[in-house]
N, C-alpha and C positions, 0 to 999 in steps of 0.2 A: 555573487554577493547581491549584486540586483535584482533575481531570483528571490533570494531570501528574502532582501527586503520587502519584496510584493507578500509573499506570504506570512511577513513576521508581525506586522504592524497596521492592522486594521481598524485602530483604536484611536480617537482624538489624532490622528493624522491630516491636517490641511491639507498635505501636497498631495495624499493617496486619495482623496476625498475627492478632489479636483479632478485623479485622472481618471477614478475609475466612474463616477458620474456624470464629467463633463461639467460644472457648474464650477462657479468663480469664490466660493471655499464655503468649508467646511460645518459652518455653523448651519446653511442650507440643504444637509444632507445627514437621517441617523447615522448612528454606529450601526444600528443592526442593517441599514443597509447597504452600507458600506461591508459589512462582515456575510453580508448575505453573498453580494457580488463577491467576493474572494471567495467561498464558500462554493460559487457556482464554476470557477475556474477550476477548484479541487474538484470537483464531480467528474469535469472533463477528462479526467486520469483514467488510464486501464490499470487493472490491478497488478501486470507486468512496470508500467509505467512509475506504480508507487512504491515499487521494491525497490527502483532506482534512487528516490528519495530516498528510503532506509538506509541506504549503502552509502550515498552521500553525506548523512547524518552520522552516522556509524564511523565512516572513514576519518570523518574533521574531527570525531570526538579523541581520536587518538592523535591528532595531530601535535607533534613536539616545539616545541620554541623553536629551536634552531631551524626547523624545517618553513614552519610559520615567517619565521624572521627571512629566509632564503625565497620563498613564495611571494612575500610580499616586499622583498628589498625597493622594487624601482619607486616606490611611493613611503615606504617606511625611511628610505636615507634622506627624503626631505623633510619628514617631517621632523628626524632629528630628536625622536621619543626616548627618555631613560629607561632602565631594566622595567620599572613597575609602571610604567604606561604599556611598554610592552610586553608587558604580563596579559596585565587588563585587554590590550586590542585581541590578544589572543584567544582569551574570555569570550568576549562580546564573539569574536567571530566563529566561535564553537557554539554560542549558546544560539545565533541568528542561525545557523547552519541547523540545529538540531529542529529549530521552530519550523525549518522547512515540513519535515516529514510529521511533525504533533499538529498539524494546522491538518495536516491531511485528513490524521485521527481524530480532528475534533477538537482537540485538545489548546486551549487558548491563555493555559493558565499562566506559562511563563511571557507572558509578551509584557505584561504588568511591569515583571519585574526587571527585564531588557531596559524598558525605555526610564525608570526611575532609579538604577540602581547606581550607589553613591556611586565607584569607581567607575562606570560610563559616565556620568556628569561631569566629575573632573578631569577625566581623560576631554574628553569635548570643550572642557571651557581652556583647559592648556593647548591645544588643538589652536582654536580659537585667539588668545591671547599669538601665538606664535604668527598667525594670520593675518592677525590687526584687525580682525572682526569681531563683532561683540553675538554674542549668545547661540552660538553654533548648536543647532538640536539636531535631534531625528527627522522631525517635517523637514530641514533644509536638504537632508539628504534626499530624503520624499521626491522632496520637488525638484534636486538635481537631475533623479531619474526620471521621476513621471510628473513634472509641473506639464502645463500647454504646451513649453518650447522645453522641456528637458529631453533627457537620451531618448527615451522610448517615445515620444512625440516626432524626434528627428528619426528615427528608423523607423518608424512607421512611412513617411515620406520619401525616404530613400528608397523603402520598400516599392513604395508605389510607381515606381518609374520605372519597375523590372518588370522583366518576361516572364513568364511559367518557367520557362527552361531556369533563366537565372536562380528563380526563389529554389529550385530544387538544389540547383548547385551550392547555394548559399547552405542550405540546410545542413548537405554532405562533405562540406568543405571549411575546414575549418580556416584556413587559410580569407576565404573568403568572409568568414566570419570575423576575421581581425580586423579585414579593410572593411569592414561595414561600421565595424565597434568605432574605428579610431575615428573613422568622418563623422558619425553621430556625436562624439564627445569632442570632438572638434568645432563643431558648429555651436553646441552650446556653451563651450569656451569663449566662444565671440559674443554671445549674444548673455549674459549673466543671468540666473535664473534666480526666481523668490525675489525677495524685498528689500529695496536697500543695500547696507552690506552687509544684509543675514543671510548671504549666502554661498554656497558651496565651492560655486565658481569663484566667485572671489576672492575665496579661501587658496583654493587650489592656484589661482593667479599668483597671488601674492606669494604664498610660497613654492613656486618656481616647478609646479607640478605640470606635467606635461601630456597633450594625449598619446605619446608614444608611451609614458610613463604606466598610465591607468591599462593601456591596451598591453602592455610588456604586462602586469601582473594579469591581468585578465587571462591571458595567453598562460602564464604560470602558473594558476589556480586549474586549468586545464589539463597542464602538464603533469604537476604532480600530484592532483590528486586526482586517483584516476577514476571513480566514481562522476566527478562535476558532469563531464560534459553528457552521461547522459541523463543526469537529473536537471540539467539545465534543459537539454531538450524536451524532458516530458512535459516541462513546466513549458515551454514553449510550445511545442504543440498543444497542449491543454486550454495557454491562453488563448492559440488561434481556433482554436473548437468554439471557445466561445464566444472570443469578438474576432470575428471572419477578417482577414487579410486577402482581401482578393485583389485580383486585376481584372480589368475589363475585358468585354471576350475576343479584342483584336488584340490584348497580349501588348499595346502597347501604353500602359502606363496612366496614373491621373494625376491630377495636382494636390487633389485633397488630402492625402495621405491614408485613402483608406482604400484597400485593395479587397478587388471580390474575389471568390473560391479559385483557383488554379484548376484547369481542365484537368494539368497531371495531376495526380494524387500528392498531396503532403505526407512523406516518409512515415508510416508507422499508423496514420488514419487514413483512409479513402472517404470518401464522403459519397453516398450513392443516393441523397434523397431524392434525388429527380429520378433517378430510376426503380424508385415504390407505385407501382402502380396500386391503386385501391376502387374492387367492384365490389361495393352492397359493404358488407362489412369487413372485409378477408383483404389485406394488402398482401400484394407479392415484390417481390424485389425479382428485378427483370437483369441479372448482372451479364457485361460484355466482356467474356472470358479476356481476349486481347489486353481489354483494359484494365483487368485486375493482375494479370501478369506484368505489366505495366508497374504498376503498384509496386509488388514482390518484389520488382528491379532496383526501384528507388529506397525502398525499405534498407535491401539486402546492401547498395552503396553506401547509405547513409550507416551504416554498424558492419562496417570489413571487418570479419573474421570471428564477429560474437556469433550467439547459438540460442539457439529458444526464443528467436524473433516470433514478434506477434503482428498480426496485420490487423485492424480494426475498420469493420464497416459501420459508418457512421450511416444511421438510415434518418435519423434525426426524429422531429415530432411527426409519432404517426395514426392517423385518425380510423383505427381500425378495430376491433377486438380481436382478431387474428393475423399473424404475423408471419409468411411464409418466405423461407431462406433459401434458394436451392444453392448448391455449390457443386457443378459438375465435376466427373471425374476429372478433365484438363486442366480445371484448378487444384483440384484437391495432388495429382500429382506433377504440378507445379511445382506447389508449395515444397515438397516435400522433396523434390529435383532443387530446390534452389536454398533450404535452407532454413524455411519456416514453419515455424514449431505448431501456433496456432493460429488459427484465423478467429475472430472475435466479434459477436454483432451486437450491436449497443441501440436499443431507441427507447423511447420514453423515459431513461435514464437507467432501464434494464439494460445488463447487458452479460451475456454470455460465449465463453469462450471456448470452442473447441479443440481439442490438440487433434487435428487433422492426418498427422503422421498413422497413426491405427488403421486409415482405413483408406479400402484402396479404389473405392466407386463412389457415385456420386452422393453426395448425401446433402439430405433435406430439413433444416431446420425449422419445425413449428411452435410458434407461442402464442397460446390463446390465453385471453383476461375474462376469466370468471368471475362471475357475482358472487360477493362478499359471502353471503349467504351459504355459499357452496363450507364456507368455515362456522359462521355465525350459526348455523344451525345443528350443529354438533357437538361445539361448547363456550361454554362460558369464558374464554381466554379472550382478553383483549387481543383484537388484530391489528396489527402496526403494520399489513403492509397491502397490496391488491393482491386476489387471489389471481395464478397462474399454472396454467396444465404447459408439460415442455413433450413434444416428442421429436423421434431424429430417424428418418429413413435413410439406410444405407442401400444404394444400387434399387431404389423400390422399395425395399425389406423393413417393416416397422423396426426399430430396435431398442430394445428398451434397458441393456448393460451394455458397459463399455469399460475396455483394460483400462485406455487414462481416462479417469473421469472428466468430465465435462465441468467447469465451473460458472455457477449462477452468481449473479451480484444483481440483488435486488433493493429496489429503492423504499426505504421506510417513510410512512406516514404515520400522523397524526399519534405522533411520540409524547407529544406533551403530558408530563406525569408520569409514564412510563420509565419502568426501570432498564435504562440498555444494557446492564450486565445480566438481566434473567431473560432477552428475546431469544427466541432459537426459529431454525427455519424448523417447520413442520408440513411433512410429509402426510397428504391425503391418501387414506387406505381403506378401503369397504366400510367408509365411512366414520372411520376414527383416525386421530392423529398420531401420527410416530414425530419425536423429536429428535434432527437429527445434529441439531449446533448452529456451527456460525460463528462468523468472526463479524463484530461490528466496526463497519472502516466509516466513521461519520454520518454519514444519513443514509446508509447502503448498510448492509448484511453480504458477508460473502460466503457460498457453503463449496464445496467440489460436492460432484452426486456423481456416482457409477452408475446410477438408476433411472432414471426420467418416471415422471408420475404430475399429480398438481401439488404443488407448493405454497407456501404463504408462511408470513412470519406472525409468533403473538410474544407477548408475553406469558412466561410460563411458572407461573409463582407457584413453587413446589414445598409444601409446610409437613416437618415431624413430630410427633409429638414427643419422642426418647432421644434428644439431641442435646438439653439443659444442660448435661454435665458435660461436652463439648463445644458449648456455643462460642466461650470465647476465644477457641483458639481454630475454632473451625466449622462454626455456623453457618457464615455466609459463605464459605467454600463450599460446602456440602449442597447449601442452596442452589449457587452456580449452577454446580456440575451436574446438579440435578435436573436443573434446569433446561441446559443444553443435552439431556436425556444421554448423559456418558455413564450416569452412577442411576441406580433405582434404589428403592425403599425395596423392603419385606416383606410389603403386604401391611393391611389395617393401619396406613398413616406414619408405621415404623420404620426406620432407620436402620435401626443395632449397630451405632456408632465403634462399640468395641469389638461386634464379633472378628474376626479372622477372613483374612483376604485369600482364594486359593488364585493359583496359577490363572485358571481360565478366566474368570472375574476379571482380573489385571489389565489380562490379555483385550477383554471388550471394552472396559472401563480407556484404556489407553487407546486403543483405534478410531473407537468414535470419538476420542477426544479434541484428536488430532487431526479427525479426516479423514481418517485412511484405508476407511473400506474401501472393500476391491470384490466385488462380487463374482471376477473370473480367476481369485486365489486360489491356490489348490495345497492341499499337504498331505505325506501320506504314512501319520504318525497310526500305529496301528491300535492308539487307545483312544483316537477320538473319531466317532463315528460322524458319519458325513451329513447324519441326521441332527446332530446334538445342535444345542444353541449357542453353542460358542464353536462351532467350527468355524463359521467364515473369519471370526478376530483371532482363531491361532494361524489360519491358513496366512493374511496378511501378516501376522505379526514374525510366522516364521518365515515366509517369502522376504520380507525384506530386513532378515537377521537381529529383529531386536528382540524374539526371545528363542533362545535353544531347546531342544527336547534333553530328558534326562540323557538321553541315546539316540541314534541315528533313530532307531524307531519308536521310541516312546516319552510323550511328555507329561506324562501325570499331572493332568490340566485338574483333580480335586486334592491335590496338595497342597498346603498353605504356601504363602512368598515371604520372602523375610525383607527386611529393611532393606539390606544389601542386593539382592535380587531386586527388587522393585527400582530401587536405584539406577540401577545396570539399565534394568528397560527402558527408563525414562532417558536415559541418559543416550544411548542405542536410537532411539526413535526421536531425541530433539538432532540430534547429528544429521540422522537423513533428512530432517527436513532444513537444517540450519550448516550447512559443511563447511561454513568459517568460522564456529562457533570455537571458542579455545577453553584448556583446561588447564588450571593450574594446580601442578603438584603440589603442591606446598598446602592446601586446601586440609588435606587429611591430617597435618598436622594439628589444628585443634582441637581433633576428637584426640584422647587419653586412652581410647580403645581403637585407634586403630588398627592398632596388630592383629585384630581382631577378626579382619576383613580378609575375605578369602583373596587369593594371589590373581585369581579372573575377576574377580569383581572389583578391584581397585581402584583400575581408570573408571569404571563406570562411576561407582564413588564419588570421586575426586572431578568427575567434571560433574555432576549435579551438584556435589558444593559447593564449585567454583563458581556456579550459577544460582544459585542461592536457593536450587529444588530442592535441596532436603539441606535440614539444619539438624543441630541435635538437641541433646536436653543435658544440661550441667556438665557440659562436658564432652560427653561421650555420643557417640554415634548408635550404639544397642543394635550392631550390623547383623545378627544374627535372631535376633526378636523379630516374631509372627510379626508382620504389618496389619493393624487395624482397616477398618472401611473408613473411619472417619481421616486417618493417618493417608490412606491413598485419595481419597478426596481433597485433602489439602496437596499432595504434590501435586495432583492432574490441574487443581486450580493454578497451581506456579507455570506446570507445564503450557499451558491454555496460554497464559500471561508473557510470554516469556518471547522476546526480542532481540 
């Protein structure tokens, strides 16, 4: 909930204002830079780290009253709340939960409505009146956690009296994570925080709330829901990325409550900037294998028995145009002897992620930052981002595909005015661009590439001129998707909104939509030649079973798709990327025609209903009508969308 509240409320907040600039309030510090600095602790996320978010979000959203009411007993049976207050806390603590991961995305719109909405005001002034305190807000809660002497003031301090070894153990143990919780809220129990008695603690005094009480729910928000603890850790290492916790380098401790870097690595980030070396313009990273196994130990403690750990070397700010990574074989099978999926290197707020498991030698990661120019001179696209060339030697060997792709997360600039739903990363090729998508995560761009080449992002404003009579149901989808180069025109500015969608189409429309080239796919359908342009999007799309051949050997990839097939795929292809996604039968019941729907294609159906990819029209689902190009434009837009 402390979590949350760091990333919920960045707006007219005094107590957050105080903590995150340091100044004695708020009116001495903007919102935007207040929203900036929160802003800057989201960046510090790896894009493993903000799936954790999504899950934590995702998980509270389901969360039931009784479960709510059991999680939060040792603080809700003091407060003594009727049904509809404890409706409402249920509310708010679904809605601050979900802010976690929309703050990640940018997305700030609902924090407005958290902090002014009627039924949080009057849950807070009964709160309040119960207390015998007068005007109970949100800044008091602020400032219970983060005033000068609130919770995270006092662990910051406790912090600092620890050894390296300790902070590791604290991290991996949640045990010790309680006795850290309970003395920080202990201390500020004695000491009341904010103004008068508009505040938290004295709230919490009066009604007879206890730090075993706060640490018992704390502990239970832990327990049951089983996402928290590691979206509270991402958020914790994120914020230590950006306001460093260190100790000093005898390891014994300071007064000031501020601790420098840990010689051992922080679980899940290494930080290697002292060892960048940089000669003329070309930095190297000089890594001490010992010590990155090191790392992968603590990593691999602090997440017993999870899968697809990722290790991040943080190289930090590096004053170079080129950027060399080496990862000897010792590490590389390490990693993959202990458990970890990829290794990940991040500096100038690039950062890219390897899935290490592929390969069994040593391999060399370079990024060099090219002159703008290297884009600007070939078209007129707005550039939103610096230009970047990536390559990866394995064992010596240039390499230039790879089975799991490699994923890039690059940092966008100079957005202002820019539309971020029409950027796509764009691929440099003998001197013209290929669009190859992207997912926009706040002031980053994330693409996977099977390919290494140079890169940059633009905007990519793609206009038709035969779209009029689909504009409003599916303009700016078409734009999109055109956008992120999933869907093309006809040639001469055209569209053809209504023509007919065949198989193969589908097939490439849906890969690149979603990412999922594979350039080492193979398939061995005997009607699609290994020349044609749509082989590599049947190969992936049959390799990972979202779409079948009419027969073991042939898929009549210039056949049209009908509603129901197109369905099916989509539905096939959000699955593998989303495997907790749910479907509900009951969905097909307000299509009038679904009897209509073949007996294999049902479930696919029924889960893209249930997910609101395809709808129908007056009724009916029309499961067996040609699918239009404007028709699959609008589902890949849902498909893109879709969370």
């Amino acid at each position: 909930m402390a979590a949350a509240s760091v990333a919920g409320f960045p707006f007219s907040s005094e107590g957050l204002a105080k903590h995150l600039s340091g100044v004695a309030s708020a009116a001495s510090v903007s919102h935007d830079t207040v929203k900036n600095k929160i802003k800057a602790i989201y960046s510090n996320l790896t894009v493993t780290e903000a799936t954790y978010l999504k899950a934590y979000s995702t998980e509270v959203a389901g969360l039931s009253q009784d479960k709510f009411d059991e999680i939060f007993a040792p603080v809700l049976g003091k407060l003594e709340l009727n049904t509809e207050e404890k409706a409402t806390s249920l509310k708010l603590f679904k809605s601050v939960s979900s802010v976690v991961y929309n703050v990640y995305a940018d997305d700030f719109d609902a924090l407005k409505e958290i902090r002014y909405d009627v039924d949080n005001v009057k849950l807070f002034n009964s709160i309040a009146a119960k207390a015998q305190v007068e005007g109970l807000t949100f800044d008091d809660i602020l400032d219970f956690f983060f005033a000068t002497n609130g919770v995270e003031a006092e662990l910051r301090t406790l912090l600092g009296s620890k050894s390296n070894a300790d902070l590791i153990n604290i991290i991996a143990n949640p045990e010790s994570q309680k006795t850290l919780v309970k003395d920080a809220v202990y201390k500020v129990l004695q000491h009341k925080t904010g103004a008068g008695q508009l505040t938290v603690s004295q709230a919490v005094y009066n009604l007879g709330i206890t730090a075993d009480d706060i640490v018992n729910t704390f502990n239970n928000v832990n327990t049951e829901i089983k996402s928290a603890k590691q979206a509270a850790q991402a958020l914790a290492l994120a914020y230590i990325r950006t306001y460093p916790l260190v100790t000093d380098g005898n390891n014994t401790g300071n007064t000031g409550g501020v601790i420098t870097t840990p010689t051992t690595p922080v679980p899940g980030v290494y930080d290697v900037s002292k060892q960048v070396v940089v000669v003329g313009n070309k930095a190297t990273l000089n890594l001490v294998d010992a010590d990155v196994l090191k790392a992968f130990d603590a990593l691999v403690a602090a997440n017993a028995g999870k899968t697809g750990l990722t290790l991040t070397l943080n190289l930090g700010t590096v004053n170079a145009a080129t950027v060399e990574v080496p990862l000897s074989k010792a590490i590389i099978e390490a990693a993959k002897a202990k458990g970890i999926a990829n290794v990940a290197v991040t500096f100038n707020g690039l950062t890219v992620t390897i899935p290490v498991t592929q390969f069994g030698e040593a391999v060399t990661l370079t990024v060099a930052t090219e002159a703008d120019t290297t884009v600007t001179s070939i078209t007129t696209l707005k550039l939103a981002s610096k230009v970047y060339s990536f390559d990866l030697t394995v064992g010596g060997v240039a390499t230039t595909t790879f089975k799991q792709p490699l994923t890039i997360k690059l940092p966008l600039v100079n957005t202002t005015g820019l539309d971020k739903e029409l950027l796509s990363v764009a691929k440099i090729v003998y001197g013209a661009l290929q669009f190859q998508g992207g997912v926009v995560d706040g002031d980053y761009i994330v693409e996977p590439r099977d390919t290494f080449s140079s890169y940059a992002v633009v905007e990519n404003k793609v206009t038709f001129s035969d779209i009029a009579n689909v504009q409003a149901w599916a303009g700016r989808q078409i734009q999109v998707v055109a956008a992120k180069g999933a869907i093309e025109g006809i040639g001469s500015g055209k569209f053809a909104p209504k023509s007919n969608v065949t198989r193969a189409e589908f097939a490439k429309m849906l890969i690149r939509a979603l990412n999922l080239e594979n350039s080492t796919a193979t398939e061995s359908f005997s009607d699609v030649a290994s020349t044609a342009w749509y082989a590599p999007y049947v190969a992936v799309a049959a390799e990972k079973g979202i779409i079948t051949g009419r027969n073991a050997s042939t898929f009549d990839p210039n056949a049209t798709i009908t509603r129901a097939e197109m369905a099916t795929m989509i539905s096939r292809a959000v699955k593998s990327l989303n495997p907790a996604a749910t479907t509900d039968a009951s969905a097909l019941s307000k299509f009038s025609d679904a009897a209509k729907i073949s007996a294999s294609l049902k479930d696919g159906v029924a889960f893209a209903a249930s997910n609101n990819l395809v709808i129908g029209n007056a009724g009916k689902f029309n499961p067996n009508d040609t699918a239009t190009r404007a028709e699959a434009a609008v589902i890949i837009y849902r498909t893109i969308n879709f969370k």
